[in-house]
C-alpha positions in Angstrom: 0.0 0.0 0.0 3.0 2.4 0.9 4.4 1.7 -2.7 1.4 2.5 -4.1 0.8 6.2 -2.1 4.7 6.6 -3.2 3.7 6.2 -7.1 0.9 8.0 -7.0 2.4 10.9 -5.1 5.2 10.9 -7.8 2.5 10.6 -10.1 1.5 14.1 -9.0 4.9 15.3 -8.8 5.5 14.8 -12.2 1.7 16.3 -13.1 2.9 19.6 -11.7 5.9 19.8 -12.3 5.0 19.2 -16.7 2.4 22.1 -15.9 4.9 24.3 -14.7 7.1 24.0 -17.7 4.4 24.3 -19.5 2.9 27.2 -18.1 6.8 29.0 -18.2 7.1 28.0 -22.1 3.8 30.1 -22.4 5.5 33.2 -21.0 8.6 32.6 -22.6 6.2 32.3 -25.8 4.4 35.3 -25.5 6.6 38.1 -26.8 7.4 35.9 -29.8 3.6 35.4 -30.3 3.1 39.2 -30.2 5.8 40.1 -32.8 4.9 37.3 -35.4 7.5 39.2 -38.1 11.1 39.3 -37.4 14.1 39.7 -39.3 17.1 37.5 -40.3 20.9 38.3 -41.1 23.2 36.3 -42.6 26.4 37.4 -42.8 30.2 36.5 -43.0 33.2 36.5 -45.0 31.3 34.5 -47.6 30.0 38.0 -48.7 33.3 39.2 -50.0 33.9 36.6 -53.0 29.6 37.0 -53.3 28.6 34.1 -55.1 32.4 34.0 -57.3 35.2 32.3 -56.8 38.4 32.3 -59.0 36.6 33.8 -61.5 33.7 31.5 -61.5 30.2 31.4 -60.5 29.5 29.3 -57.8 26.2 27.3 -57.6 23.7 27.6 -54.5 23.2 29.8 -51.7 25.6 32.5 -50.8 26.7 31.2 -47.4 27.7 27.5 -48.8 30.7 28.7 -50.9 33.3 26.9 -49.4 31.1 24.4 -49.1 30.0 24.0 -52.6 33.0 25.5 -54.3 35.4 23.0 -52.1 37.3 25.9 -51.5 40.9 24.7 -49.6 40.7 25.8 -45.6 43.8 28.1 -46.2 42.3 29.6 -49.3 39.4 30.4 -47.4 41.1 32.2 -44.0 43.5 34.1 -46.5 40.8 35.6 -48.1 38.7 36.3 -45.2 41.2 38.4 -43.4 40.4 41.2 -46.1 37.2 41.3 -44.2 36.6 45.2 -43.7 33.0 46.2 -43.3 33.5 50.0 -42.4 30.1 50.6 -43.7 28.7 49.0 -40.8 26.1 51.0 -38.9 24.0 48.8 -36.7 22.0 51.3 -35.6 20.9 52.1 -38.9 19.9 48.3 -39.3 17.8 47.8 -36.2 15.8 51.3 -37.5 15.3 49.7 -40.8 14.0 46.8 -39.1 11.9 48.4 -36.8 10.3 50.8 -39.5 9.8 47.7 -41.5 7.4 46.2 -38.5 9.6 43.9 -37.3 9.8 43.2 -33.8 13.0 41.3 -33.5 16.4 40.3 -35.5 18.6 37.1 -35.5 21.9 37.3 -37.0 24.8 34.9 -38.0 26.7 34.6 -34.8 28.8 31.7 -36.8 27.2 30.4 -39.9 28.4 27.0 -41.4 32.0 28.0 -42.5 32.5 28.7 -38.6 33.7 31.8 -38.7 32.7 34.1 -35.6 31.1 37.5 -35.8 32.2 38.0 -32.4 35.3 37.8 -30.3 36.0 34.3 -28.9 38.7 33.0 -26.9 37.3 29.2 -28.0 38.7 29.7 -31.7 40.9 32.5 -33.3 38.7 32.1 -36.6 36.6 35.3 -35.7 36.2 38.9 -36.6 38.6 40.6 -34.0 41.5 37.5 -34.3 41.8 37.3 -37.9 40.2 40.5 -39.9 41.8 43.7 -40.9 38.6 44.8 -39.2 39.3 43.6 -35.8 36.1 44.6 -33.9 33.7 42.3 -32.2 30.1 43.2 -34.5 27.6 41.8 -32.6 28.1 44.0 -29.1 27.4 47.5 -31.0 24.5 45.5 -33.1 23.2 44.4 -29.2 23.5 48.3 -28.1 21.3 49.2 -30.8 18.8 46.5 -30.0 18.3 47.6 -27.2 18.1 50.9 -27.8 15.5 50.6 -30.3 13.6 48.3 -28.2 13.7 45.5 -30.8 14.5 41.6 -29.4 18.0 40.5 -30.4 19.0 36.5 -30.9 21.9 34.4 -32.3 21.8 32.2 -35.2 24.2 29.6 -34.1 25.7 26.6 -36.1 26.5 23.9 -33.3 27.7 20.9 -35.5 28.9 21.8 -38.9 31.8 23.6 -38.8 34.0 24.0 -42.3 37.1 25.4 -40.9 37.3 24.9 -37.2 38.6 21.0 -37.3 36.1 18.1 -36.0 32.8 20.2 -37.4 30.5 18.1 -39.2 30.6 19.1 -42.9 27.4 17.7 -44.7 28.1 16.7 -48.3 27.6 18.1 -51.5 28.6 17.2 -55.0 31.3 18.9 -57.0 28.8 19.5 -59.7 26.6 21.7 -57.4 29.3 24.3 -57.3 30.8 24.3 -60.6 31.8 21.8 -63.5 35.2 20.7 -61.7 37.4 18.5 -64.0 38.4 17.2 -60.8 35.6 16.4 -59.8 34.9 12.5 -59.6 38.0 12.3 -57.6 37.0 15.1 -55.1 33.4 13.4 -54.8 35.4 10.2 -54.0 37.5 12.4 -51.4 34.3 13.4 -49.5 32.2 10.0 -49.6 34.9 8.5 -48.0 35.3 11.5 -45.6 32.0 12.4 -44.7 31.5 15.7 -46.6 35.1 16.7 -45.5 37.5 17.9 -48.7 40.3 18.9 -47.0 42.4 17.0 -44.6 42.5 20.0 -42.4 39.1 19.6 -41.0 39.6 16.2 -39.7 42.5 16.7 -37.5 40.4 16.4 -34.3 37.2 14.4 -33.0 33.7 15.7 -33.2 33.2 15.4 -29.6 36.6 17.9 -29.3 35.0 20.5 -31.7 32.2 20.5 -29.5 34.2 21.0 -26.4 36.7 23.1 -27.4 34.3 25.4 -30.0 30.5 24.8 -29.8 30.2 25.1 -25.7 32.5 28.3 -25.0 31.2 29.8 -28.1 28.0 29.3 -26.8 28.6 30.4 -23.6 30.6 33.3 -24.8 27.0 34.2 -26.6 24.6 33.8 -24.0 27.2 35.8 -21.3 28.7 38.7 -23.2 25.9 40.5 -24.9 22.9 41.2 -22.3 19.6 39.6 -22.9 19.0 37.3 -25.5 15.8 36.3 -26.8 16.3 33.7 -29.4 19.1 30.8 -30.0 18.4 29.4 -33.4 20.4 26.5 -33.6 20.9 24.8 -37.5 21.7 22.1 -39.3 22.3 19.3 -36.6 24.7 17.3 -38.8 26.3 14.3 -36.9 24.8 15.7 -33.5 24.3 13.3 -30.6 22.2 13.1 -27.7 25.2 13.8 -25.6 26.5 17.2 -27.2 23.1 18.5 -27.8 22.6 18.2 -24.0 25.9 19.6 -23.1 24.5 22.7 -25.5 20.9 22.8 -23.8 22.7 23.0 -20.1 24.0 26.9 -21.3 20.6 27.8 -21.8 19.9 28.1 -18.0 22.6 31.5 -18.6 19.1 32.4 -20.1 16.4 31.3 -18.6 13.4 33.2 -21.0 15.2 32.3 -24.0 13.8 30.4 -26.9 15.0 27.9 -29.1 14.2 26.0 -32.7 14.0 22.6 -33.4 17.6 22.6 -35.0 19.6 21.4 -32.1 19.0 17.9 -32.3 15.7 15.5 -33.9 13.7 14.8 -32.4 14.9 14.5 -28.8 15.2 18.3 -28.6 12.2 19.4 -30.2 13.2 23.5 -29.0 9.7 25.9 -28.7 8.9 26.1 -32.1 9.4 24.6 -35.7 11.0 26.4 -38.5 9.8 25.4 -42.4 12.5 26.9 -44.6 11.8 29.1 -47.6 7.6 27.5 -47.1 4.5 28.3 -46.0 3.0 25.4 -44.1 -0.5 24.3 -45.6 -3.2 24.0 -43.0 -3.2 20.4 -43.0 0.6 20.7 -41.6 0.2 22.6 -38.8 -0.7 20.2 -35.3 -0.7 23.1 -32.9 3.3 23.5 -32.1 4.5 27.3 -32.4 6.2 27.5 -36.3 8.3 30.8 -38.0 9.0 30.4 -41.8 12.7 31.6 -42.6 12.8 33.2 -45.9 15.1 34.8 -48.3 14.1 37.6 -50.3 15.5 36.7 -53.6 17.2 33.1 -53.7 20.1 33.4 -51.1 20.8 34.0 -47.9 24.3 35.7 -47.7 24.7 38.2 -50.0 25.2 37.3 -54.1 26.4 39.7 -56.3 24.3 38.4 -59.3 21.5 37.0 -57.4 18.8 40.3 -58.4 15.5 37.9 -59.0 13.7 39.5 -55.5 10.3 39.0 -55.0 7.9 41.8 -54.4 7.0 43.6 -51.9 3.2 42.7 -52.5 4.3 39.2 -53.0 6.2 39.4 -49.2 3.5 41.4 -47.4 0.8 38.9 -48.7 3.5 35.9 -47.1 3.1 37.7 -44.0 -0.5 37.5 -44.0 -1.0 34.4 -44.8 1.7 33.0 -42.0 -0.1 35.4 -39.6 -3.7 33.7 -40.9 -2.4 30.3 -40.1 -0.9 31.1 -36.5 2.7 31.6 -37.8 5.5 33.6 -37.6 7.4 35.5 -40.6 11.3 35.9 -40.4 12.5 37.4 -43.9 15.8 37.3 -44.9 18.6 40.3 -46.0 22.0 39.8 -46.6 24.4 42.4 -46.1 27.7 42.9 -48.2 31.0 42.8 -47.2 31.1 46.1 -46.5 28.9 46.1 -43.9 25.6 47.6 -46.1 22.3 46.3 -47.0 21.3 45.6 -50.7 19.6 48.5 -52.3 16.5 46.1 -52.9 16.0 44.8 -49.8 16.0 48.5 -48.2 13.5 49.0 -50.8 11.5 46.4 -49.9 11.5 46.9 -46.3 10.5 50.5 -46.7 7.0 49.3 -48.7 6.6 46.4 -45.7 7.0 49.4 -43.5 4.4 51.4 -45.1 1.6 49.1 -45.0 2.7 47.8 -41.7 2.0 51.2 -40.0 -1.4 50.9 -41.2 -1.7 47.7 -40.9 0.2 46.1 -38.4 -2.1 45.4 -36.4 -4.0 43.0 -38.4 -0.6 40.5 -37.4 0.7 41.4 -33.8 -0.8 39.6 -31.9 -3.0 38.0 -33.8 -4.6 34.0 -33.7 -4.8 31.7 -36.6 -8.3 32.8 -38.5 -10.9 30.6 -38.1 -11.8 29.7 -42.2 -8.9 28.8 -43.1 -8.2 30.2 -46.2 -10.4 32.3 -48.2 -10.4 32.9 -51.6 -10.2 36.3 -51.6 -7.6 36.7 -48.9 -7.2 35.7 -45.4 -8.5 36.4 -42.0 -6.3 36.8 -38.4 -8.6 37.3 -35.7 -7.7 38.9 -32.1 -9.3 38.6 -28.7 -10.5 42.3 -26.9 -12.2 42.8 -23.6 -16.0 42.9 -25.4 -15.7 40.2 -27.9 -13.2 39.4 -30.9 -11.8 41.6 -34.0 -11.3 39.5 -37.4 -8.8 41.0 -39.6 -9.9 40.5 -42.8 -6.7 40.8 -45.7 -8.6 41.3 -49.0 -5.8 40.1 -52.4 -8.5 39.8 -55.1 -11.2 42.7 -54.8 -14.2 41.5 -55.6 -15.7 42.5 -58.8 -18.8 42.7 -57.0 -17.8 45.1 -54.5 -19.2 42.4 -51.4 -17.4 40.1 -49.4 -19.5 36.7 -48.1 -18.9 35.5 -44.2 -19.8 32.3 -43.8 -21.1 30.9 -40.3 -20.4 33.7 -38.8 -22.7 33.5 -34.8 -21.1 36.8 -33.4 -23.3 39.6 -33.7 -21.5 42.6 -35.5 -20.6 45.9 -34.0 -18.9 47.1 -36.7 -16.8 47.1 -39.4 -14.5 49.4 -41.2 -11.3 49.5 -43.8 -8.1 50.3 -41.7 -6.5 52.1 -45.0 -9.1 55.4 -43.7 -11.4 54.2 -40.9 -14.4 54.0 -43.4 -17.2 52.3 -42.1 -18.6 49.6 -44.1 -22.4 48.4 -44.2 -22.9 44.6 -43.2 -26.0 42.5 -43.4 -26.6 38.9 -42.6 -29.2 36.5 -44.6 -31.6 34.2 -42.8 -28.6 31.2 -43.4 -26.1 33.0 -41.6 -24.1 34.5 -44.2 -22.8 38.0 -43.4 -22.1 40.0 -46.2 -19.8 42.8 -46.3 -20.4 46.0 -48.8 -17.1 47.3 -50.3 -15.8 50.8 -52.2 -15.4 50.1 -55.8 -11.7 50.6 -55.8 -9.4 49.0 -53.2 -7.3 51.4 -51.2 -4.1 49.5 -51.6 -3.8 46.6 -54.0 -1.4 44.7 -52.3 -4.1 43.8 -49.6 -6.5 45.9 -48.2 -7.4 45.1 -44.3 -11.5 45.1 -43.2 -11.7 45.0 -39.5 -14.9 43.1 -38.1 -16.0 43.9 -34.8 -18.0 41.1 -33.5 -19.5 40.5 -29.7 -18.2 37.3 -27.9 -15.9 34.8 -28.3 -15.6 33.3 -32.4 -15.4 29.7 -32.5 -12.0 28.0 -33.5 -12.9 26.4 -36.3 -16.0 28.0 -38.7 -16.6 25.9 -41.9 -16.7 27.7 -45.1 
């Protein structure tokens, strides 16, 4: 009998204790939850060759250059010690940011060539060791931050590691990069060397790298620069159960911080999951906190020749429709060597920022609408002290000039376009559908925002 009072006390135990993580993940999560668009650097010493190396265009992402280019280790730190970016103004940054909408930013602390944009007594391979440059950039970037109120977090690559020896490096074909003559023998090189092409990145164990490099730098991260909101861990090449729990252990430096679902799968599922360059569909989603990481053209650090960005309209109606399904946004720039965002995306920020100020608050804050998607647009929906306000995000105005609500319970208080505050007529048939009268010509083509003002609580789910 004593046993059995002993389980079922611990029983309890456990009971509370899960509902107290629980209920700490939920304010941990609500900031996050609030901001639902954030911004995303990437940036290294990959943005001085751009894309080119020796004289050739390099296939892929920015970022993977040495990776994809097999670019020799040496060949690699020579040329990164021309690093220089006295263009650099991180204030300017977090204001472009910040005018865009964005609540918070997470930069490149060490991307997957594992070079540091900080300085680190774990490896010399950073900004302040081995650049003309010599500065940490990631204190002055945390001073603006703060100063501008927006959330600051680290991008950190735990197991792949290019250049700091006993990283992971996962493979990639010659042919991905360029049309090597060598290249059946260097794809022989790296089957038989697990994605390694150079000898100098196997001269100590994994489990050293991650002593030595991935746990000080981590530390180093999570000590040196004030509060930190995110740690977005990537690509867990090679990782184990017991390196990704040495890693976990720093986060206690943090305690509100949140993490992806990079570190390690799927024993360290982080707070939220992170589709790349996506937009879950509905049938996706099971109720777990998501962000969708996108570029604005087709790389993440900086490309010289890569000019095929997508529109602002195109971008703002991504937002939406990640905000409509519960999501959060993080968009993508990629700063030159020089320290300077591209011309394009400062343009395209500035047209996010516009229609954010009228609109922004059709996303902060919002809850996944309860339609799903409409063909017309989509709906967000918020909770207020007399009932609930549905966002509704019109794409395609209606030749008709009305807009039908299906199943909609909630009587109407009111509803109005946030473009001028006009107040729009409504009326409801005896099925239920409430009909919205429109102007003739929408105030802004990229999406034009009806707010709905409707008494109670609106169900979860409403079928269309």
């Amino acid at each position: 009998m004593k046993r059995v009072v002993i389980a079922f006390m611990a029983i309890i135990v456990m009971s509370q204790v899960a509902i107290s993580q629980q209920l700490l993940k939920e304010q941990r999560m609500d900031w996050w939850r609030e901001a639902r668009f954030g911004m995303f650097i990437h940036w290294g010493v990959y943005a001085i060759p751009a894309g080119i190396w020796d004289g050739r265009q390099i296939g892929g992402i920015g970022e993977w250059i040495m990776n994809r280019g097999k670019i020799p280790v040496n060949d690699y730190q020579a040329m990164a010690r021309q690093f220089n970016p006295v263009k650099y103004d991180p204030d300017a940054w977090v204001r472009m940011a910040k005018d865009a909408g964005m609540k918070y930013i997470i930069i490149t602390s060490k991307h997957h060539d594992g070079f540091a944009l900080f300085e680190s007594e774990a490896s010399k391979w950073n900004v302040a060791d081995h650049t003309i440059y010599g500065k940490d950039l990631l204190k002055p970037l945390a001073e603006a931050c703060k100063k501008h109120g927006i959330k600051l977090g680290f991008y950190y690559s735990q197991a792949q590691d290019w250049v700091n020896p006993g990283g992971t490096a996962i493979r990639r074909l010659t042919k991905e990069g360029w049309a090597n003559p060598d290249s059946v023998i260097i794809d022989a090189y790296t089957k038989e060397h697990n994605g390694h092409w150079d000898w100098r990145q196997e001269t100590k164990t994994f489990e050293q790298y991650i002593d030595e490099v991935s746990v000080p730098q981590v530390r180093e991260l999570l000590t040196n620069y004030g509060d930190i909101a995110v740690l977005w861990w990537d690509t867990p090449s090679g990782m184990t159960d017991e390196a990704a729990t040495k890693l976990q252990a720093l986060l206690a430096l943090q305690p509100q911080i949140i993490t992806n679902d990079r570190l390690k799968r799927p024993n360290f599922p982080g707070d939220h999951k992170t589709p790349e360059q996506r937009i879950p569909n509905l049938a996706d989603l099971d109720g777990t906190d998501w962000e969708t990481c996108m570029t604005m053209n087709g790389t993440w650090g900086y490309k010289s020749y890569d000019l095929n960005y997508k529109s602002p309209q195109t971008l703002i109606r991504n937002l939406i429709d990640i905000a409509s399904k519960g999501g959060n946004f993080l968009l993508n720039v990629g700063p030159t060597a020089e320290g300077e965002f591209p011309q394009q995306s400062i343009d395209i920020l500035a047209e996010m920022g516009k229609w954010m100020k009228v609109n922004g608050e059709a996303i902060y804050g919002t809850k996944a609408g309860p339609w799903g998607l409409f063909s017309l647009g989509r709906c967000t929906r918020k909770d207020t002290r007399n009932g609930t306000s549905l966002y509704f995000s019109v794409f395609e105005w209606p030749s008709d000039g009305k807009i039908s609500v299906p199943g909609l319970k909630n009587g109407v208080i009111s509803a109005r376009l946030l473009a001028d505050g006009k107040r729009l007529r409504t009326t409801r048939s005896k099925d239920g559908v409430l009909t919205i009268s429109l102007p003739e010509i929408t105030p802004d083509p990229k999406a034009t925002v009806i707010r709905v003002d409707v008494r109670g609580k609106v169900a979860d789910k409403i079928p269309q």
